[in-house]
N, C-alpha and C positions, 0 to 999 in steps of 0.2 A: 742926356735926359736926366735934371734932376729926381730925387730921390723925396718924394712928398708924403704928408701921412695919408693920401688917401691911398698910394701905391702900398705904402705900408700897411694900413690897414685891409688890405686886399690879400696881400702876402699871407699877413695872419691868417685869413679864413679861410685858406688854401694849404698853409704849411704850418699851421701853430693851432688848429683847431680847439687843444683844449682853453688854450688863452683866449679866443675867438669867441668860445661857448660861454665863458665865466666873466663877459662883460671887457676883458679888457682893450683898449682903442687908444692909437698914436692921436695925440690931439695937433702937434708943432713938432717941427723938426726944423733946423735952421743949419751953418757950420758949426754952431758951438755948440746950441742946444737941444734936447729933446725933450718932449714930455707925452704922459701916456696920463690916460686915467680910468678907472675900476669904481662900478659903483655895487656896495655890500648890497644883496641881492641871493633870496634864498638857495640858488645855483652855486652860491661861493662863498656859505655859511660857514662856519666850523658851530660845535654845540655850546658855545660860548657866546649867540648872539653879535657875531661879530666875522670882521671877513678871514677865513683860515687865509694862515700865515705863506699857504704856498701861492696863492693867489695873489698875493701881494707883491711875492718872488717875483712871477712873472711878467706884471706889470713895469716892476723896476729894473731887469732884465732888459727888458725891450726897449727902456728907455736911452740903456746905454748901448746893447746892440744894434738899433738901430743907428747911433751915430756912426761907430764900429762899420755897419755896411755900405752905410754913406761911405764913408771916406774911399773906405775897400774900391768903390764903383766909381770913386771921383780919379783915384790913382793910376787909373790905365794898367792895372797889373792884377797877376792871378794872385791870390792872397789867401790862405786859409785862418779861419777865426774859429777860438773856441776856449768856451769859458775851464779854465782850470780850479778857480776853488771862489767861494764866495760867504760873506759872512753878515751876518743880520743883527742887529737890533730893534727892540720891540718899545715905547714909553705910552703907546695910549690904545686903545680897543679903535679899531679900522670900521667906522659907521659911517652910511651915508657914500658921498663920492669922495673919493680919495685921488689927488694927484701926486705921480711920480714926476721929480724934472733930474735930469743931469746936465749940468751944464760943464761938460770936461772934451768938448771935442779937440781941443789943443791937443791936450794929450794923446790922443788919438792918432792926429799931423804928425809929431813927434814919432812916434812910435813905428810909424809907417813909413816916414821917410829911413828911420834907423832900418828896417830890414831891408828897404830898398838896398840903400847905398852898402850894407854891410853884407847883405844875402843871410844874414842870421835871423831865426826866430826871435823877437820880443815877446818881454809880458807888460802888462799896466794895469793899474787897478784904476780902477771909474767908481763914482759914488754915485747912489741914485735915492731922495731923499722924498718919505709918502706924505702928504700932509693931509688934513681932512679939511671941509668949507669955512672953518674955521678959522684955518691957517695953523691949528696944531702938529706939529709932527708926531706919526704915528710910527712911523718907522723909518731906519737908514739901513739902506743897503749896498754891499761893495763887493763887486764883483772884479775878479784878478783873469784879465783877456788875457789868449795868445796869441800871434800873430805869428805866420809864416808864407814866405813866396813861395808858390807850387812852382815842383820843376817840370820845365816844357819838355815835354816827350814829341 
């Protein structure tokens, strides 16, 4: 069973409710790519007229997690994910509909195959980049995965 945004956006409104509530939705999901989008929306203001920056998080977040689950679900294997540390850049006020894309599921493949074949934990970092209808980029975001095989009991 591929892994679609409408599964995913189901996911969300069942296990990520706050991202759920504040507008954000997997729009594509592909093997390499994924994209989400958030639209600034009085639920996910900050008092700056403009969408708070956690909101934003989560969109681009999701955009690389969800390739991260894909793959996890494509592998045949138990696999644990979890973000370790991430870092943000901000160059324009987040108005309107804004889209996240990451296009890094290679990295991912990689990544996956190394724990398989080695039984060690990896880490990777994924970039996930917002841009508003414009086409300006509002913000980049890069989140640092980990990956590890759960041991069978």
């Amino acid at each position: 069973m591929k892994l679609t945004a409408s599964k995913l956006n189901n996911f969300a409104m069942i296990k990520l409710p706050s991202a759920w509530m504040c507008g954000v939705r997997v729009n594509q999901i592909n093997d390499v790519k994924c994209t989400t989008t958030v639209r600034h929306r009085w639920m996910n203001q900050n008092p700056f007229n403009s969408m708070f920056w956690a909101v934003q998080g989560m969109a681009a977040e999701l955009s690389t997690g969800a390739l991260v689950i894909g793959k996890i679900k494509e592998s045949n294997h138990r696999i644990s994910m979890l973000v370790a540390q991430n870092k943000a850049v901000f160059t324009k006020k987040a108005k309107g509909k804004i889209t996240f894309e990451c296009e890094q599921g290679v990295v991912v493949d990689n990544a996956i195959v190394k724990a398989i074949s080695s039984g060690e934990g990896q880490t990777f970092w994924m970039q996930s980049t917002g841009k508003d209808s414009q086409g300006d980029v509002v913000s980049v975001f890069d989140f640092e995965w980990t990956i590890k095989l759960k041991s069978s009991l």
